[in-house]
Backbone as ProteinMPNN parsed JSONL, in Angstrom:
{"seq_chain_A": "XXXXXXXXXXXXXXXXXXXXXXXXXXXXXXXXXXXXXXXXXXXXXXXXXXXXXXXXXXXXXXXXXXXXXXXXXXXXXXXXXXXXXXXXXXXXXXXXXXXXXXXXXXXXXXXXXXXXX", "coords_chain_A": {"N_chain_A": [[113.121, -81.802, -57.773], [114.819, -79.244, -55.803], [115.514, -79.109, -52.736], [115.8, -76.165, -49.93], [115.778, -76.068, -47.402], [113.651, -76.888, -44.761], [111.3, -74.857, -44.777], [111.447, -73.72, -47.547], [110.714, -76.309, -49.115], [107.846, -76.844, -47.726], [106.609, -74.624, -48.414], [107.055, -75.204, -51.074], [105.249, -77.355, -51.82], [102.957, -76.833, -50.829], [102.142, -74.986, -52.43], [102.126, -76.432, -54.679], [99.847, -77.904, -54.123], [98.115, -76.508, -54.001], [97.583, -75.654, -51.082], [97.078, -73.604, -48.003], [99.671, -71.707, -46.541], [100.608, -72.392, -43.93], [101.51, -74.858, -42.567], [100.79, -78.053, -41.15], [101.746, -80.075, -38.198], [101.594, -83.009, -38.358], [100.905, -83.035, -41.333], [103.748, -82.055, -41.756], [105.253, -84.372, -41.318], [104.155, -86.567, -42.722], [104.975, -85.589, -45.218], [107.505, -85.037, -45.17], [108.462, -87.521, -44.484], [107.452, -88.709, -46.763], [109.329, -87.83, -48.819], [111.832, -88.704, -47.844], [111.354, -91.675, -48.469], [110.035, -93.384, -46.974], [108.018, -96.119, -45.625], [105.212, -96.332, -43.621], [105.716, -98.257, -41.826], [108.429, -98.78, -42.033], [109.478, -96.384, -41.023], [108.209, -96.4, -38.435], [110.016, -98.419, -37.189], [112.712, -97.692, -37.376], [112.651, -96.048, -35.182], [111.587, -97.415, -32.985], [108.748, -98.01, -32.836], [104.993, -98.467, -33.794], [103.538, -99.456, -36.982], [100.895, -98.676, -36.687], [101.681, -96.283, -35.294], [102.865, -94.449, -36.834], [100.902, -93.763, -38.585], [98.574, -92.7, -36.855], [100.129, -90.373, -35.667], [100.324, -88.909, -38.593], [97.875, -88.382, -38.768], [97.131, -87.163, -37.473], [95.356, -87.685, -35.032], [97.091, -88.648, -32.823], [99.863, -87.126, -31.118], [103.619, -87.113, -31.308], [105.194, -88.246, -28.814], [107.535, -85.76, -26.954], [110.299, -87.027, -26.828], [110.248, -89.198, -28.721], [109.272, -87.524, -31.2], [111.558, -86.051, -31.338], [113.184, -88.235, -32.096], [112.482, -88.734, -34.38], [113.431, -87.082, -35.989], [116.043, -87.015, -37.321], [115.734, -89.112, -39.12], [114.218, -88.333, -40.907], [115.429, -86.248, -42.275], [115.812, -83.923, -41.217], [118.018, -81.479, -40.558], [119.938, -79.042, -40.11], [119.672, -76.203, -38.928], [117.998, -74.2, -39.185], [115.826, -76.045, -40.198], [115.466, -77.655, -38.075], [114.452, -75.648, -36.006], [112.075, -74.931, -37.299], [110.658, -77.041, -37.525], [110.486, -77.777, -34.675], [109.026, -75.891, -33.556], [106.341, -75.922, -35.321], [105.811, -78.785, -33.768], [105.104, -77.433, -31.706], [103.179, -75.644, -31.413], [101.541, -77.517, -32.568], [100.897, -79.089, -30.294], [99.945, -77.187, -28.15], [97.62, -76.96, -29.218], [96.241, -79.143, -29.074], [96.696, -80.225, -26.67], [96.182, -77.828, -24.686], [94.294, -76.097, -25.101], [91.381, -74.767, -23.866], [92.216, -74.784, -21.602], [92.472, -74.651, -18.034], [95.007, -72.195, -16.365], [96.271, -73.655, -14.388], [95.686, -76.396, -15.096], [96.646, -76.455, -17.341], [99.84, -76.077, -16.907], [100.115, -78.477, -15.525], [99.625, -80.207, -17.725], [102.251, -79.543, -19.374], [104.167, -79.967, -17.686], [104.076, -82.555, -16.707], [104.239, -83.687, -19.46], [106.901, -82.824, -20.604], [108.512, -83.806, -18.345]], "CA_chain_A": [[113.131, -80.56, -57.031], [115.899, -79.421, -54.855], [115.1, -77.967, -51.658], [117.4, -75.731, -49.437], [115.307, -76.623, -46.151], [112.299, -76.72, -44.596], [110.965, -74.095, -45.577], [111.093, -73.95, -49.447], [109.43, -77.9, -49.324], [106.771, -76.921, -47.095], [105.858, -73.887, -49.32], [106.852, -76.181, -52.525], [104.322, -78.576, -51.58], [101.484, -76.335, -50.218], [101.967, -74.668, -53.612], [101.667, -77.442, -55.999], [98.649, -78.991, -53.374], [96.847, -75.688, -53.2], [96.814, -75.521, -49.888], [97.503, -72.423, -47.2], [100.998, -71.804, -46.669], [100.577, -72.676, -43.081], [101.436, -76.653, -42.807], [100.636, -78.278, -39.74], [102.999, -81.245, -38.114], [100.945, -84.201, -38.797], [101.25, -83.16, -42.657], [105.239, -82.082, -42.49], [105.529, -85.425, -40.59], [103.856, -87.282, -43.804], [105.32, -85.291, -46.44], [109.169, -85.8, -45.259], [108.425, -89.547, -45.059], [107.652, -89.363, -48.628], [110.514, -87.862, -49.219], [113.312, -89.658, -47.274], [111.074, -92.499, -49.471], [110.285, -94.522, -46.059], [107.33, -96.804, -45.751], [105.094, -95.964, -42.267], [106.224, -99.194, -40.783], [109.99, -98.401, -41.942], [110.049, -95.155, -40.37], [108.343, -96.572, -36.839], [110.788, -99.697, -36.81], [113.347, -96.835, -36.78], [112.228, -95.131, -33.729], [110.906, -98.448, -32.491], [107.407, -97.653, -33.116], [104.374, -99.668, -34.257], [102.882, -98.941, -38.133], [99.595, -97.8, -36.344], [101.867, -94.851, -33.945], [103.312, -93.424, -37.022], [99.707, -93.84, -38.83], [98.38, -92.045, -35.912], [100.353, -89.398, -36.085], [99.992, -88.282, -39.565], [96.256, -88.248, -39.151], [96.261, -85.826, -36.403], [94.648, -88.841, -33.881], [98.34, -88.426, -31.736], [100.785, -86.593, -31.441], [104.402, -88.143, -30.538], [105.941, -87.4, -27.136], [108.844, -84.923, -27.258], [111.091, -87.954, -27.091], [109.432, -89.37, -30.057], [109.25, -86.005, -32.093], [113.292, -85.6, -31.292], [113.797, -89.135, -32.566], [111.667, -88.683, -35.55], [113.846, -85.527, -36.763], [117.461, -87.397, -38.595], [114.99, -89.823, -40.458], [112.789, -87.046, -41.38], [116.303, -85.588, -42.702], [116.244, -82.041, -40.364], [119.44, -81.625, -39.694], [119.728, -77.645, -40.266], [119.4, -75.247, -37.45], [116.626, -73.131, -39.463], [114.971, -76.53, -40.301], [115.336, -78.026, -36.69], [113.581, -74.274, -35.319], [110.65, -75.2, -37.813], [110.127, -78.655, -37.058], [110.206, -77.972, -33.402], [107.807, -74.829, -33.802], [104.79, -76.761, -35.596], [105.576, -79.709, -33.033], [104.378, -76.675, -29.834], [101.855, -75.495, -31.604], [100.038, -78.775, -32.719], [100.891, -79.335, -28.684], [99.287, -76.367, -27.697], [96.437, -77.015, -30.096], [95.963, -80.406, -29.002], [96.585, -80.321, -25.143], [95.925, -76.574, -23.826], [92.92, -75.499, -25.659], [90.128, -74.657, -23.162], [92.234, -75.462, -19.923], [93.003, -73.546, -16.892], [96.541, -72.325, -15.992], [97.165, -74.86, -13.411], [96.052, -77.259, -15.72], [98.41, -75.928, -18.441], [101.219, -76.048, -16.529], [100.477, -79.939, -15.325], [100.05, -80.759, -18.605], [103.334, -78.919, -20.145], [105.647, -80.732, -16.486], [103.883, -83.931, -17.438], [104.859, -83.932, -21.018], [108.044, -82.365, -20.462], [109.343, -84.866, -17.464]], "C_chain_A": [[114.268, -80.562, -56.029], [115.386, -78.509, -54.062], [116.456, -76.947, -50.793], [116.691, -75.852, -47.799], [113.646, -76.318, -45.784], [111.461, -76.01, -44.974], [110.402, -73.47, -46.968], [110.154, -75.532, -49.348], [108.636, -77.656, -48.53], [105.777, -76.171, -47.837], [105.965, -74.668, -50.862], [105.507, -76.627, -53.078], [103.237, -77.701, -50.902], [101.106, -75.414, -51.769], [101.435, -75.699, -54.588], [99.923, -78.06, -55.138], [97.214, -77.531, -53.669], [96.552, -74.945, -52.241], [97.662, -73.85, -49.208], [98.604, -72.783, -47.052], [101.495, -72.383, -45.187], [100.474, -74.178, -42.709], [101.506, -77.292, -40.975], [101.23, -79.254, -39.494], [102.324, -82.735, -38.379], [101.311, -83.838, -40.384], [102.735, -82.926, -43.052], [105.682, -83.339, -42.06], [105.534, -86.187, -42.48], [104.643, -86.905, -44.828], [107.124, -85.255, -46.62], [109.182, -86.969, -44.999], [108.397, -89.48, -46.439], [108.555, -89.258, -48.698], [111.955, -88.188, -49.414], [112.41, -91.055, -48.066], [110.914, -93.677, -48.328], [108.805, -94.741, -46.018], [106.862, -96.244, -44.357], [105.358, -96.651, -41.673], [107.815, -99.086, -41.024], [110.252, -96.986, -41.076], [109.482, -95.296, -38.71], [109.349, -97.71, -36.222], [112.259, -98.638, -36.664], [113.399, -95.941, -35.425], [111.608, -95.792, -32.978], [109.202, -98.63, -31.866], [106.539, -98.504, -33.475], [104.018, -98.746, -36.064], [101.715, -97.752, -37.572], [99.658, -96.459, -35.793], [102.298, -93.553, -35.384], [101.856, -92.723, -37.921], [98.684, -92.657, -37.79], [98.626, -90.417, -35.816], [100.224, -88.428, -37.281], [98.899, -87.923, -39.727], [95.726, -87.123, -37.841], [96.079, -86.487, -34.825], [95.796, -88.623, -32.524], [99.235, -87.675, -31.95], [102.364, -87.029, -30.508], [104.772, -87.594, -29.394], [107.025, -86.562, -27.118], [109.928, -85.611, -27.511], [111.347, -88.721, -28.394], [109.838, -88.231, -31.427], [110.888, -85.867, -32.325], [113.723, -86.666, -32.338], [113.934, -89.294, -33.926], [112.968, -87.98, -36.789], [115.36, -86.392, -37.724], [116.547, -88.201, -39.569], [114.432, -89.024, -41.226], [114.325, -86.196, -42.261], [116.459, -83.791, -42.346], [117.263, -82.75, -39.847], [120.282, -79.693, -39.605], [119.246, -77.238, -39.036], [117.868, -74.671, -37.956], [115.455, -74.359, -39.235], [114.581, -77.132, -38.997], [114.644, -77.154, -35.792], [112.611, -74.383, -36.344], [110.375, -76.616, -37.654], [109.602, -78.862, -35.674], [108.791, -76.673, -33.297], [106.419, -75.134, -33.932], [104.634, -77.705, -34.717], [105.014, -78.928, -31.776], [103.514, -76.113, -30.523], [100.722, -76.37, -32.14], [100.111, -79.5, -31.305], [100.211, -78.196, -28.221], [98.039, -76.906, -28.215], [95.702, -78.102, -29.187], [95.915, -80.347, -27.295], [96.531, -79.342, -24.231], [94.736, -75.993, -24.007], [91.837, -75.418, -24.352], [90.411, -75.1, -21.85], [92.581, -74.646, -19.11], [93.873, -73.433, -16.695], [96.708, -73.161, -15.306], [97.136, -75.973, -14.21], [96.994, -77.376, -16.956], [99.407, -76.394, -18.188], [101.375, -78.02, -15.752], [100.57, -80.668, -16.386], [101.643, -81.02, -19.098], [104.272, -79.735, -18.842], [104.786, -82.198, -16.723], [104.514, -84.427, -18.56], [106.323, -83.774, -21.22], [109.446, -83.391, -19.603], [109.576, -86.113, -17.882]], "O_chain_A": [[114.663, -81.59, -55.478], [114.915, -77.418, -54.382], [117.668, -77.012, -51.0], [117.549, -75.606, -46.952], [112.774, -75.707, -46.402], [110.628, -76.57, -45.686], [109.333, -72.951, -47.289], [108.942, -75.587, -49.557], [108.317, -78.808, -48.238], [104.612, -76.518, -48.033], [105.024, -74.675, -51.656], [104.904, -76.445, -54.135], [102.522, -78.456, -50.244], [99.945, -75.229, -52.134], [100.346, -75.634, -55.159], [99.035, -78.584, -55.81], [95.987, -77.569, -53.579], [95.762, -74.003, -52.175], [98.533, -73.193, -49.778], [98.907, -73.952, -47.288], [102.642, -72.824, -45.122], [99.358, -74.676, -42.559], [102.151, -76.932, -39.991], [101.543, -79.8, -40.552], [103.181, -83.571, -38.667], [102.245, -84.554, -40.744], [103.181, -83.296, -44.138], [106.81, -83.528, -42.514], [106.504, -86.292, -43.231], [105.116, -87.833, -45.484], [107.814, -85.374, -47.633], [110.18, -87.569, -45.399], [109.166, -90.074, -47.195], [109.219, -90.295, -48.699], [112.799, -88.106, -50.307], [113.362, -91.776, -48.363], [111.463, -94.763, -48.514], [108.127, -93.758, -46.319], [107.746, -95.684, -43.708], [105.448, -96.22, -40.523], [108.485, -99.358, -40.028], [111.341, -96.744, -40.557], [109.993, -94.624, -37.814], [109.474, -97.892, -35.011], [112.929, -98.914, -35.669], [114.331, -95.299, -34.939], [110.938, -95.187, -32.141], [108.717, -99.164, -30.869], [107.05, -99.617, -33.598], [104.272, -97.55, -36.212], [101.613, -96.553, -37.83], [98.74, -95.649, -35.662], [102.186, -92.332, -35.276], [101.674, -91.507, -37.978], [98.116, -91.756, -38.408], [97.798, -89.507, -35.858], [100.033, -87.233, -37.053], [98.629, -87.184, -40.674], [94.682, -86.593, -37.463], [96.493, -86.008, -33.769], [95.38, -88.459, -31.377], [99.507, -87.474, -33.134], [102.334, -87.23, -29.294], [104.592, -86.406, -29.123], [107.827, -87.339, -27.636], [110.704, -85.123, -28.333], [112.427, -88.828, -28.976], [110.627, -88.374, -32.362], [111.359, -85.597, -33.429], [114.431, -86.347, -33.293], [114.882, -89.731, -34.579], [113.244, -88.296, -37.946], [115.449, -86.125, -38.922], [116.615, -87.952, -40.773], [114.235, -89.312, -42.407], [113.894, -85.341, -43.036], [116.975, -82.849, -42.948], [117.484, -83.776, -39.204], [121.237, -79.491, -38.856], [118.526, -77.872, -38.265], [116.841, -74.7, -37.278], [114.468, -74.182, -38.521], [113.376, -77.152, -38.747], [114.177, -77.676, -34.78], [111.972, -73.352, -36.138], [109.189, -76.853, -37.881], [108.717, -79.652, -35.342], [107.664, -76.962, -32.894], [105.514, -74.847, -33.148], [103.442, -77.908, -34.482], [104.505, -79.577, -30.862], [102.561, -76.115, -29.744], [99.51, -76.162, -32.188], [99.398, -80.492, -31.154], [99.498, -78.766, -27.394], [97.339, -77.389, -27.324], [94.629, -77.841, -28.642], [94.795, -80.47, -26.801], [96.751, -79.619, -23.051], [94.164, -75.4, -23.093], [91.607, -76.559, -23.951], [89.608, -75.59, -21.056], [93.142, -73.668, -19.603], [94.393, -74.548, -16.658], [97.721, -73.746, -15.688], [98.151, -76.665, -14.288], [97.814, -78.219, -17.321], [100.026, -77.104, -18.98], [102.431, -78.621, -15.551], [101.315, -81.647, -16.404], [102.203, -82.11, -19.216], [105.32, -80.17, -19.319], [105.646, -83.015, -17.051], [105.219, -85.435, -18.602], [106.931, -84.546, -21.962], [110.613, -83.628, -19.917], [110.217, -86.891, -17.175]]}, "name": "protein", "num_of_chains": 1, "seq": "XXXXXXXXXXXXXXXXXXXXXXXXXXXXXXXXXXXXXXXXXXXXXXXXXXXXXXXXXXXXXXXXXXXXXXXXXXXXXXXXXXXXXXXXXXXXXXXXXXXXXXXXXXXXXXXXXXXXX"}
């Protein structure tokens, strides 16, 4: 299969799986590891990671730090503007998901200058 960016392999692969067209970053995380063909301890020894952080991540359990997430992105082979504005997209909304849900603006906003600083 040849892709032309994010995009087409996210719908590729939610096509052939089945699934909703809507792919969440724990699964585009996993499914461009397959594809760059990297092992989960080859792709955290790149970003000086443990097996268990990138493990972690794919399962939902964490999600990486913005630092992390940035580092992630040349292995992961985004290198495209469109695909680099969908990679970063699913990474704030499985951050919203994950660390705003059910909190009060002030706490919002300590989260988001926590995470951010």
């Amino acid at each position: 299969m040849e892709y032309t960016g994010l995009e087409n392999l996210e719908s590729e692969l939610r096509n052939q799986r089945g699934l909703p067209q809507e792919m969440e970053y724990k699964e585009l995380i996993r499914n461009l590891r397959y594809k760059e063909e990297f092992t989960q301890t080859q792709l955290g020894n790149l970003i000086g990671k443990t097996t268990v952080y990138i493990s972690q991540i794919e399962s939902g359990q964490r999600l990486p730090s913005v630092n992390d997430s940035i580092s992630l992105m040349p292995f992961l082979g985004i290198k495209e503007e469109s695909d680099i504005e969908n990679y970063i997209t699913l990474y704030a909304k499985s951050f919203v998901k994950k660390n705003l849900t059910n909190k009060t603006e002030n706490e919002k906003v300590r989260v988001i200058l926590e995470n951010l600083l």
